[in-house]
C-alpha positions as CSV (number, residue, x, y, z in Angstrom):
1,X,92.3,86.0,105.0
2,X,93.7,88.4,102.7
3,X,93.1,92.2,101.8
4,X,93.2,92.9,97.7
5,X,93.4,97.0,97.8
6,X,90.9,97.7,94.4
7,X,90.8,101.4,94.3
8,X,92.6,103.9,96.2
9,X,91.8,107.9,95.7
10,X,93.2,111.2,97.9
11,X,90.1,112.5,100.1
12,X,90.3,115.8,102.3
13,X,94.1,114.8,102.8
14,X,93.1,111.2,104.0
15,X,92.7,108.0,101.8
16,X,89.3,106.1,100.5
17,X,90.2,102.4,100.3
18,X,88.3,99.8,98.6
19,X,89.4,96.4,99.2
20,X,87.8,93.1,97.8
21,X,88.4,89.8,99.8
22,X,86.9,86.4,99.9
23,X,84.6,86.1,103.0
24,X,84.8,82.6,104.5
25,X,81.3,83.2,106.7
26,X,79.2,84.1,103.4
27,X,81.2,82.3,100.9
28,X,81.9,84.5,98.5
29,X,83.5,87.9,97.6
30,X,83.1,90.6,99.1
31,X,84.3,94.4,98.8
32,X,84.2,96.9,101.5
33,X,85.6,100.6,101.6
34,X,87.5,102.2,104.6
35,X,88.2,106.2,104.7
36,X,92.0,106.5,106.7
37,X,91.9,110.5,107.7
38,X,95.1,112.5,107.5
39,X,95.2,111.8,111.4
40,X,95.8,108.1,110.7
41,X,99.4,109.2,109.5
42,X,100.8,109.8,113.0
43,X,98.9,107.5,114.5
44,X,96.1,104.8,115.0
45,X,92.6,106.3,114.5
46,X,89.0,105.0,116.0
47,X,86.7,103.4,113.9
48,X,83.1,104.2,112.7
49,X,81.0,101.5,111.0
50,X,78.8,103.0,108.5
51,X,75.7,100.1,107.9
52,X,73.6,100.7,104.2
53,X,70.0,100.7,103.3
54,X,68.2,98.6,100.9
55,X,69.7,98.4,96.8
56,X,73.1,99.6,98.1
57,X,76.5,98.6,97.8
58,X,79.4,99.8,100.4
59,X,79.8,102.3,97.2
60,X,77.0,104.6,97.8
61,X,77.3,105.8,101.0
62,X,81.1,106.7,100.1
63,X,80.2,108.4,97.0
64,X,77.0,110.6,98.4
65,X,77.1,111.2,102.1
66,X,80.3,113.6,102.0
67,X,81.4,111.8,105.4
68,X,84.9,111.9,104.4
69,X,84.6,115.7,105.1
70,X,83.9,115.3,108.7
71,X,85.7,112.3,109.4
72,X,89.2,114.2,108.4
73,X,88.1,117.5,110.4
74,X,87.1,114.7,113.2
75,X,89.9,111.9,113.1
76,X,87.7,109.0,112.6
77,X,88.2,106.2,110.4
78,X,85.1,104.6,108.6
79,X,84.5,101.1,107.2
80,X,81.8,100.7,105.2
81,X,80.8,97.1,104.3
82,X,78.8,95.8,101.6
83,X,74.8,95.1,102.3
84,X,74.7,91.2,101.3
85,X,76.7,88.5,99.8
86,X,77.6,88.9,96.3
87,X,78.3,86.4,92.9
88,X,76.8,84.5,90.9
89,X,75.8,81.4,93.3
90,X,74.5,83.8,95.6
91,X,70.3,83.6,95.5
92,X,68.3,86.5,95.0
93,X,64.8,87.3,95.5
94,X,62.8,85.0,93.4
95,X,60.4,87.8,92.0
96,X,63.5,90.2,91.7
97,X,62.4,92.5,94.6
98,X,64.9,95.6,96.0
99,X,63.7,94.2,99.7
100,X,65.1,91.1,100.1
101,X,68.0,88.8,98.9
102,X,70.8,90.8,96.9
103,X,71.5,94.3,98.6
104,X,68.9,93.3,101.4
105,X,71.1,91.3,104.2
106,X,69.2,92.6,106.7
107,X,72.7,92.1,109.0
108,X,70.8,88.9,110.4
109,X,72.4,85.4,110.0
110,X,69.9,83.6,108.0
111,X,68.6,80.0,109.7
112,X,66.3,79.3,106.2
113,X,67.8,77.7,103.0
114,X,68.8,78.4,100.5
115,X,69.9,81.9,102.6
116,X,71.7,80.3,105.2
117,X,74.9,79.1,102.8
118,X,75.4,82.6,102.2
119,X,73.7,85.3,104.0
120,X,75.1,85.9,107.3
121,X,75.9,89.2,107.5
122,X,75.6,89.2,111.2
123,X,78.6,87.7,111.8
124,X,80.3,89.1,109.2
125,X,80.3,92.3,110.6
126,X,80.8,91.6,114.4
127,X,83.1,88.8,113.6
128,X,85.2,88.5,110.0
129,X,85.4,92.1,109.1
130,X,87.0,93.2,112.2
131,X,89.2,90.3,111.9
132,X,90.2,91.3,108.6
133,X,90.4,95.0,109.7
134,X,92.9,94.2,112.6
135,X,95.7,93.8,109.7
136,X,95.3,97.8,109.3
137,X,97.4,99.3,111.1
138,X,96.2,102.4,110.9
139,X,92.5,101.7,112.4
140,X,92.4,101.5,116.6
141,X,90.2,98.5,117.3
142,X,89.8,99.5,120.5
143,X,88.0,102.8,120.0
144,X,84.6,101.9,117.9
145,X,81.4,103.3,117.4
146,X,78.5,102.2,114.6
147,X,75.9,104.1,112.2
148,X,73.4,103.2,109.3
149,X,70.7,104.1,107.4
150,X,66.9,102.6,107.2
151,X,68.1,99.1,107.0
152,X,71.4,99.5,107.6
153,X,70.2,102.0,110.7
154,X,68.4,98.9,112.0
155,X,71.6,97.2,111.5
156,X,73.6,99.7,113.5
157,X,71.2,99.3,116.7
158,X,70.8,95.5,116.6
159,X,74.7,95.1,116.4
160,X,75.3,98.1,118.6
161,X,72.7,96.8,121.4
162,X,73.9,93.4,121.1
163,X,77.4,94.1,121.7
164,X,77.5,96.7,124.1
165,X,81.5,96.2,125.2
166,X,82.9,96.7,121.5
167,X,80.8,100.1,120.4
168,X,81.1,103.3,122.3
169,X,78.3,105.1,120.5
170,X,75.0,104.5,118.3
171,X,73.4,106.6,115.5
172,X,71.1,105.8,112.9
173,X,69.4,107.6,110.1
174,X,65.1,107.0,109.2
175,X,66.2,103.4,111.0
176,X,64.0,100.3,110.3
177,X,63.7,100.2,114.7
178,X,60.9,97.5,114.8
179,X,61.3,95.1,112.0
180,X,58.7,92.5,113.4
181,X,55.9,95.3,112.6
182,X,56.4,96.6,109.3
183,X,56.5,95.2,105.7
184,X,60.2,95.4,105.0
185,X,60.9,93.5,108.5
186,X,58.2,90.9,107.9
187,X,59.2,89.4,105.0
188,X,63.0,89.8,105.5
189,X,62.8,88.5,108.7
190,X,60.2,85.5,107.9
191,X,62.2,84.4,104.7
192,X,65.7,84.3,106.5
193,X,64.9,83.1,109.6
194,X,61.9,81.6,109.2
195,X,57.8,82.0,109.9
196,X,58.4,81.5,113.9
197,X,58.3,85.3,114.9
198,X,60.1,84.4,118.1
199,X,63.4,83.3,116.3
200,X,62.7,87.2,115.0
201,X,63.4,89.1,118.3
202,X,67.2,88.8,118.3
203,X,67.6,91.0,115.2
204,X,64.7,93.6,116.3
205,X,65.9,97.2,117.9
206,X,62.6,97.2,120.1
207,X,62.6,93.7,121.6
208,X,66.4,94.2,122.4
209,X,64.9,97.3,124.6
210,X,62.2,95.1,126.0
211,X,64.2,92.1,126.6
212,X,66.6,94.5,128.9
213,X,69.7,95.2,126.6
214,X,72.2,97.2,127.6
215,X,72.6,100.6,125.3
216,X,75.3,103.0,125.0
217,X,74.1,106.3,123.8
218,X,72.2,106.5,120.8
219,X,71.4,109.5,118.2
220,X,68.8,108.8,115.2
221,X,67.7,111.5,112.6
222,X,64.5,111.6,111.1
223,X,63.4,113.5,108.1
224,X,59.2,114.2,108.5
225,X,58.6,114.0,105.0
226,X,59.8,110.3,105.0
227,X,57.8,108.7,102.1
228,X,58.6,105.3,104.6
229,X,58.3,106.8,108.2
230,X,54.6,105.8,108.8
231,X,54.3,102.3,107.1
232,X,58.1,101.4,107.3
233,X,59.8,103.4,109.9
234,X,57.3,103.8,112.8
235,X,59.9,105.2,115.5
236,X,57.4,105.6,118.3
237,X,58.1,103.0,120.2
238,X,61.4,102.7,120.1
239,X,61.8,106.4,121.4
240,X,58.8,104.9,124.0
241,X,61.1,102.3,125.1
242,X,64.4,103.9,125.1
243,X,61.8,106.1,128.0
244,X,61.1,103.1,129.7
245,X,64.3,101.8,130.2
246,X,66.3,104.9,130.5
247,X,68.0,104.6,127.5
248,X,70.4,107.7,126.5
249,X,68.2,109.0,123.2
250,X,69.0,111.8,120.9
251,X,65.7,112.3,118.7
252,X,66.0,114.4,116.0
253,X,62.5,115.0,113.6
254,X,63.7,117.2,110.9
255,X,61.4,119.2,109.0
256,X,61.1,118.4,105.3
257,X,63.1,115.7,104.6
258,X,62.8,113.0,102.9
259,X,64.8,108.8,103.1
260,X,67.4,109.7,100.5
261,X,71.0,110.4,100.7
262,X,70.6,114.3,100.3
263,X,69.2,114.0,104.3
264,X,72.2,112.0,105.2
265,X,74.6,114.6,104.1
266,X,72.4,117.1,105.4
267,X,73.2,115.9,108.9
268,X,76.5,113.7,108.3
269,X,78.3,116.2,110.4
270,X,76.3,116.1,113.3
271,X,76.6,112.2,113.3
272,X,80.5,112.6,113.3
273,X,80.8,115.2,115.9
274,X,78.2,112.7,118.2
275,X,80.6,109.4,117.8
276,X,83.7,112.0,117.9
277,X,82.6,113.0,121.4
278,X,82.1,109.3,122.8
279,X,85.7,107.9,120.3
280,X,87.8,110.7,122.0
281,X,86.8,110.9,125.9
């Protein structure tokens, strides 16, 4: 597997890669952006996996979240991968829907065809990208933590509570934590994987809890003026079962935001400084 460096720009004294490479799991190509802080000069840096919401590409976050900022001051390195397959042969939505298909992986590994040639995004995260980000010198494999938002935040605790060895630390923004109850999660879930809600419970944050994963410590942000907290979002009982099974939860509601990237950067530092504390003891 080879690394094709596409863009390459001076960031608070680090570097923001983006490289383009052709994935063997989703059969395609594939880009994916890594931030290298000035720290990663002297020596190998840990690594923080930033997961995306719906419509985006591993472009946004980069471009909006100012993370770079607090990843230099911090030391951190942080990969941000793309939110589906990509290219002409891949399928999209039939109606042409944000929610599902293109830009709407859901990080599951689809069962259901015609999703299951490509869209695996599962295993491309917890298996070919690291793979591919071992030939960086620069990144310390052994050090890892991983974050998201909404969809990408319910990729961030599926993938963090299902491999509880690889990431130190957990953090999501307005995460999608029970996708088996709400809109987004139902039809993602049913077209990928099928109508058999059982098949479901391996890529859903609150049936990990219940099913007695094992959690590192988690922080999720919430803004209160979330246009998708009460239909989408519904957070309650994953904070009810992090409770119940004496999982290590940082809740924060904050006042008048809203889903978008201006409350990720809002609180971008905060997330930093949490996986900074957990990458560095």
């Amino acid at each position: 597997m080879s690394l094709e460096i596409v863009g390459d720009v001076k960031s608070f004294a680090g570097r923001q890669i983006r490289y383009r490479h052709h994935s063997q799991l989703l059969n395609c190509d594939m880009h994916f952006s890594v931030y290298l802080p000035p720290q990663a000069n002297q020596a190998p840096v840990p690594v923080l996996y930033w997961l995306s919401g719906l419509t985006c590409t591993d472009e946004n976050f980069v471009q909006k979240a100012g993370a770079q900022q607090w990843a230099a001051e911090y030391g951190i390195a942080v990969i941000a991968p793309d939110t589906s397959p990509r290219g002409d042969d891949v399928p999209d939505d039939p109606e042409g829907a944000y929610d599902f298909g293109l830009g709407a992986g859901f990080y599951v590994d689809a069962t259901q065809a015609p999703w299951s040639e490509h869209y695996r995004m599962y295993s491309y995260i917890t298996e070919e990208l690291p793979a591919l980000l071992a030939s960086i010198d620069q990144l310390d494999g052994s050090r890892q933590s991983i974050s998201g938002h909404s969809m990408g935040g319910h990729g961030a605790l599926i993938i963090g509570l299902r491999n509880p060895d690889r990431f130190r630390s957990i953090s999501a923004f307005a995460p999608i934590s029970n996708p088996i109850n709400c809109p987004w999660g139902q039809k993602a879930l049913a077209g990928y994987l099928g109508p058999d809600p059982a098949s479901w419970r391996a890529f859903d944050a609150c049936a990990l809890l219940e099913d007695n994963a094992t959690a590192k410590p988690i922080r999720i942000d919430q803004g209160d003026a979330d246009d998708f907290l009460a239909e989408q979002l519904a957070p309650d009982q994953f904070i009810h079962l992090c409770k119940q099974h004496d999982v290590p939860l940082t809740y924060e509601s904050q006042p008048g935001y809203d889903h978008s990237y201006f409350f990720i950067a809002s609180f971008m530092r905060e997330h930093v400084q949490f996986h900074a504390h957990y990458l560095y003891s």
